[in-house]
C-alpha positions in Angstrom: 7.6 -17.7 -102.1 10.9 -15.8 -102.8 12.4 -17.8 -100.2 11.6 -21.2 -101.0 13.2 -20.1 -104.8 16.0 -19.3 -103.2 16.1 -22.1 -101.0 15.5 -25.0 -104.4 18.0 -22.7 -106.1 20.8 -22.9 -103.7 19.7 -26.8 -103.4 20.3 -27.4 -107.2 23.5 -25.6 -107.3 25.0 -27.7 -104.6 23.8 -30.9 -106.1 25.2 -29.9 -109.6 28.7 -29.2 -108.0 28.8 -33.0 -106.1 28.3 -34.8 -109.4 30.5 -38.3 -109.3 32.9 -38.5 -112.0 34.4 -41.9 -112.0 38.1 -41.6 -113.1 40.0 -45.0 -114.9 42.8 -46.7 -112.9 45.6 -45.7 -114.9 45.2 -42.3 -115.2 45.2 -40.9 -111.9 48.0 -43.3 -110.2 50.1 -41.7 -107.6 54.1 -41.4 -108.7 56.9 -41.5 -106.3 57.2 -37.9 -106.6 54.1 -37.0 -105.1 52.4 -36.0 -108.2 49.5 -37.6 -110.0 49.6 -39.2 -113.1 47.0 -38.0 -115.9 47.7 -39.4 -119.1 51.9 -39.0 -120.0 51.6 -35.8 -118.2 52.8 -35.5 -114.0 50.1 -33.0 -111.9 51.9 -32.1 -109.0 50.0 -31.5 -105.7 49.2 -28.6 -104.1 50.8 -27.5 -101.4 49.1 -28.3 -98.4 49.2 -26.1 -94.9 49.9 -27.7 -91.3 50.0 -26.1 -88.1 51.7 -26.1 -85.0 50.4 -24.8 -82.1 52.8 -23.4 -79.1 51.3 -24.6 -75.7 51.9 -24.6 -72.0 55.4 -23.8 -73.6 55.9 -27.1 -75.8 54.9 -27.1 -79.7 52.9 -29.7 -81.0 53.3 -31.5 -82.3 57.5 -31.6 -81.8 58.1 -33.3 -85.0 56.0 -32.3 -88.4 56.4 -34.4 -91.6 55.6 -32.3 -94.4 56.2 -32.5 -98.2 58.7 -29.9 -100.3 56.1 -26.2 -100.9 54.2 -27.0 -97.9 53.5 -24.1 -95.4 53.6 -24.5 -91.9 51.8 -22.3 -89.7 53.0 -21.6 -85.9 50.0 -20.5 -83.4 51.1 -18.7 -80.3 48.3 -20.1 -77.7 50.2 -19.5 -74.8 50.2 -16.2 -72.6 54.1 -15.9 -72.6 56.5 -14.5 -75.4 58.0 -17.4 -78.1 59.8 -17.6 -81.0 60.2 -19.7 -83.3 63.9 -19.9 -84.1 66.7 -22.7 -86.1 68.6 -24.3 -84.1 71.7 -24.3 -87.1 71.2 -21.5 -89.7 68.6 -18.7 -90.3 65.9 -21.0 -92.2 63.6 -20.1 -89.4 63.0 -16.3 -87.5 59.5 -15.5 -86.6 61.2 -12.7 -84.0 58.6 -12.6 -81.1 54.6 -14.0 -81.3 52.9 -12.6 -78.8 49.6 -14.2 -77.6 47.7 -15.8 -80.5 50.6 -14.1 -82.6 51.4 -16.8 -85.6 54.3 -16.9 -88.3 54.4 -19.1 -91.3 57.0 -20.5 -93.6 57.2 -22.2 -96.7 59.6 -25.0 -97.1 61.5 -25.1 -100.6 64.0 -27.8 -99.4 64.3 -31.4 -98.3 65.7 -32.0 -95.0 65.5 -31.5 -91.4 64.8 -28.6 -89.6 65.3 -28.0 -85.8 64.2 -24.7 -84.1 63.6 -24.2 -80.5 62.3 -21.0 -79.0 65.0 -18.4 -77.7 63.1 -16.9 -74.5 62.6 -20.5 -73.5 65.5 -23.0 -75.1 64.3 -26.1 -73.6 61.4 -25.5 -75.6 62.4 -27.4 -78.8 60.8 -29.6 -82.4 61.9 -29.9 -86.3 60.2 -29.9 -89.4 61.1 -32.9 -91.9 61.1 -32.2 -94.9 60.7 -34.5 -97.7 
């Protein structure tokens, strides 16, 4: 008996958190900054994470599109050493990921970033920021 409470309980509070609230046109248009519109008030989006995995000693993928205060995520799933290093500048400096080691960053800035990795420098992608 307790079970099957819990189990209607659970149920209903589910169903009360997928409720349909159907939102008019205007006020939740996209601008061209990214941010939605709710009234004469901008919302700007939350940053969103992506990640980029290191394997068989390529990242991937080798070019990432991502929008200004998004993080980015680097997975070491090979069994060698990598970094993840710029190419021009210090934007980017995980130092060394190990196996299944990761480093993340959070872009502030617009434009392009190159890195490569420093054990292996034909191993190379960017980040484009925008």
């Amino acid at each position: 008996m307790r079970k099957a409470f819990l189990v209607v309980f659970v149920l209903a509070v589910v169903l009360a958190g997928c409720s349909v609230r159907q939102v008019n046109k205007e006020q939740a248009m996209p601008s061209r900054e990214g941010a939605v519109s709710a009234g004469n008030a901008a919302v700007p989006q939350a940053p969103v994470t992506h990640e980029v995995e290191i394997i068989d000693f390529a990242y991937f993928p080798a070019e990432l599109t991502v929008r200004k205060g998004d993080v980015v995520v680097w997975a070491n799933r090979d069994s060698a050493l990598h970094t993840v290093s710029s190419e021009s500048g210090s934007e980017l400096d995980s130092g060394t990921l190990s196996k299944d080691g990761s480093y993340s960053h959070t872009f502030m800035e617009e434009g392009v970033f190159s890195y490569y990795c420093v054990f292996h420098p034909y191993m190379s992608a960017k980040v484009v920021v925008s």
